[in-house]
C-alpha positions as CSV (number, residue, x, y, z in Angstrom):
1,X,0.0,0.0,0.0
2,X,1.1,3.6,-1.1
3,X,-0.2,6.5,1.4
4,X,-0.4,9.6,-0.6
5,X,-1.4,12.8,1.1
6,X,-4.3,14.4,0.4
7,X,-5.1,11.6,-2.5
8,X,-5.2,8.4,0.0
9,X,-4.1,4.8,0.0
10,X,-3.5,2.9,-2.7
11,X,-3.1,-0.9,-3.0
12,X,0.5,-2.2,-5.5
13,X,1.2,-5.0,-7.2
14,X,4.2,-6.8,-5.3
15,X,6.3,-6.7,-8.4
16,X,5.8,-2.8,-8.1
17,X,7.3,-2.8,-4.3
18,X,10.7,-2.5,-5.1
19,X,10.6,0.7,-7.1
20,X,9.9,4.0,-5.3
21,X,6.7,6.2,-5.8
22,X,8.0,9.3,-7.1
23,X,4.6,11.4,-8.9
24,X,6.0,13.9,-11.5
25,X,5.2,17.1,-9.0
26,X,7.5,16.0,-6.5
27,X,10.7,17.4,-8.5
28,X,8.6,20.9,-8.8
29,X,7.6,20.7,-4.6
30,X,11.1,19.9,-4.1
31,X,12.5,22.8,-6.1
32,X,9.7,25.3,-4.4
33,X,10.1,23.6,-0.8
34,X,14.4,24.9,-1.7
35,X,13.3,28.2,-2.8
36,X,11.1,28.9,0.0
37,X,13.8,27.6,2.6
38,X,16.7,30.3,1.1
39,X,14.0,33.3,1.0
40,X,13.1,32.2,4.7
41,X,16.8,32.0,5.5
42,X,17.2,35.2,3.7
43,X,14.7,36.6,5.9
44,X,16.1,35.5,9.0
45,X,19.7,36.9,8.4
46,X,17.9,40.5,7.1
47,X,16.1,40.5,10.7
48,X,19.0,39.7,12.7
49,X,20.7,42.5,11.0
50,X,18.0,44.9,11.6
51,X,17.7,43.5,15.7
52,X,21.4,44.3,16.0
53,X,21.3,48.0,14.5
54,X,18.5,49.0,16.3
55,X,19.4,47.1,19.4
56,X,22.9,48.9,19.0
57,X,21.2,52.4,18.4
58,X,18.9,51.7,22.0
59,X,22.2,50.9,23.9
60,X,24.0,54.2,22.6
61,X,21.2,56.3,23.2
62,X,20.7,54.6,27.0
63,X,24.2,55.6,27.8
64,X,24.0,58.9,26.6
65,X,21.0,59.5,29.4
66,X,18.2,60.1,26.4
């Protein structure tokens, strides 16, 4: 049996067990699924940069007494 989500289960010959199930979308998901992982991890380092300027800036402007 082949679980396949949002499709269901589906019974295979024996003869078919050996080979993987691979549906022709899965190269496209796995290309989108990469590109969505480097914009998030684009995002992530674009925060942190933006945390430690401001968070810089706050600590200046705390020890100058503002």
């Amino acid at each position: 049996m082949v679980g396949q989500q949002g499709k269901g289960v589906f019974v295979r010959d024996q003869a078919d067990a050996d080979e993987p199930v691979v549906s022709a979308g899965d190269d496209v998901l796995t290309k989108q699924l990469a590109e969505i992982l480097g914009a998030v991890r684009d995002l992530g380092d674009r925060v942190a940069r933006l945390e430690e300027s401001v968070f810089q800036e706050s600590s200046k402007a705390d020890r100058s007494g503002r």
